[in-house]
N, C-alpha and C positions, 0 to 999 in steps of 0.2 A: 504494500500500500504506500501508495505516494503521500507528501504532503496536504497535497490539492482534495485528493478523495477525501483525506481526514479532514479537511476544513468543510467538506460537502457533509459529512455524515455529519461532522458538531453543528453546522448550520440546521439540516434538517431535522435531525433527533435530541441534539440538546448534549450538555456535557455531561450527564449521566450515563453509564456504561451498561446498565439494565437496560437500556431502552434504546440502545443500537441493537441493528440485526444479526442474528446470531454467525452468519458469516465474515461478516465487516472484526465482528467484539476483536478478535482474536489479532487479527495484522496490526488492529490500531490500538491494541494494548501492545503491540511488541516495537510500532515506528514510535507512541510517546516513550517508553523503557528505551530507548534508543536516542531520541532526537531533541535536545533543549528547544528545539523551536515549536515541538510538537506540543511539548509539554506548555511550553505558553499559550498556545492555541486552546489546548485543554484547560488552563486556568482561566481563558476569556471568556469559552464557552460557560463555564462555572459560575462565574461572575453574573455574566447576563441570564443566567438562570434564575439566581439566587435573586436579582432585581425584578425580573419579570414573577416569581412566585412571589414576592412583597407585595407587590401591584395586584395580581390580578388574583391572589387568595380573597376568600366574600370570607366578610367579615360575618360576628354574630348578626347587626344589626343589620346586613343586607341579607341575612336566612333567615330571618324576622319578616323581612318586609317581602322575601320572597313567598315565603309559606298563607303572607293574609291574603295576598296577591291569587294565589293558589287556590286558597279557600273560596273566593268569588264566585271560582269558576266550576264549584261544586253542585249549585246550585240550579234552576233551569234557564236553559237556554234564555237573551233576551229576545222580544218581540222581533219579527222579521221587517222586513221594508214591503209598505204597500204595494199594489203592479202600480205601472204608470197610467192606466186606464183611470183611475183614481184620482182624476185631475187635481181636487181640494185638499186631498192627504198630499199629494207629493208640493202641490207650493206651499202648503202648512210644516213643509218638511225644515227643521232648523238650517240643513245647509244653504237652502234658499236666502235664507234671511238679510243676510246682508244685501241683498241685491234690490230689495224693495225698496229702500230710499234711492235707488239708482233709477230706479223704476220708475218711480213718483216725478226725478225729476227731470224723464224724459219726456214722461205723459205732459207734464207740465208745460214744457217748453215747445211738445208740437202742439199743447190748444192754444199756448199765446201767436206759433207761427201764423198757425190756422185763423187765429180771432183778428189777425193783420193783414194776411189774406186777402178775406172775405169783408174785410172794412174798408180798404181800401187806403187805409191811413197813409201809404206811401204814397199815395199818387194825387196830383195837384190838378185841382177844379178850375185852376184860371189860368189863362195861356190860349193861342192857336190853335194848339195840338187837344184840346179837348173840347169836346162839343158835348157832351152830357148837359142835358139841362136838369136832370131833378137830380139830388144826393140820397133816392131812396138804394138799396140794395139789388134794386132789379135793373136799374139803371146801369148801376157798378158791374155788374154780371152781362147782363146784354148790351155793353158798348158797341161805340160804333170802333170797326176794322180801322186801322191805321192808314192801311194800303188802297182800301177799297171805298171808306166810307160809308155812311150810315146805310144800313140795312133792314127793310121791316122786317 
């Protein structure tokens, strides 16, 4: 066994010698008994063992909060998702919710475009260009063509 292999096997299995595979144990017990550099490798691998089991051992109070966690799910099942046919349950559905103020102030904004529209507000009664005689709504709606001129 080379260097390079024993640095593949401490990367993948760890610097514990139970937990290399049973044909690897044997060579890279004999290149670290062998090679001070091996043996370093073997004490880095050790090292970053010994950090990673600090780290990632669960503590009491994370088997604590695992087990209530557990216990939840003891219980039955929660209710399922209505079908979509269900028009009023699915927009009554929480994930909707934010969108309704979104909503409101879309509705909002096309009745004010719509109410601008249909009023006429932009468009100016006096001038050449307009022959309207009344300022009712039907007047505003059946104008005369620009191009063509009034038409019954």
């Amino acid at each position: 066994m080379t260097r390079d292999e024993l640095r593949i096997v401490l990367d993948v299995h760890g610097g514990d010698p139970g937990r290399w595979p049973p044909d690897a144990r044997g060579p890279a017990e004999r290149l670290i008994a062998a090679d001070a550099g091996a043996r370093a490798d073997l004490a880095a691998a050790r090292r970053l063992d010994a950090m990673l089991s600090r780290f990632a051992s669960p503590a009491a109070e994370d088997e604590r909060s695992a087990a209530r966690v557990l216990s939840k799910f003891n219980g039955p099942l929660p209710r399922q998702k209505q079908p979509f046919w269900r028009i009023p349950a699915a927009l009554l559905d929480w994930q909707f919710a934010p969108a309704w103020p979104r909503l409101a102030a879309l509705a909002g904004c096309a009745l004010i475009g719509f109410s601008i529209g249909i009023a006429g507000i932009d468009r100016s009664f006096a001038g050449p260009e307009a022959q309207i005689t009344s300022r009712d709504i039907g007047a505003m709606v059946f104008g005369p063509e620009l191009l063509t001129g009034p038409q019954p």
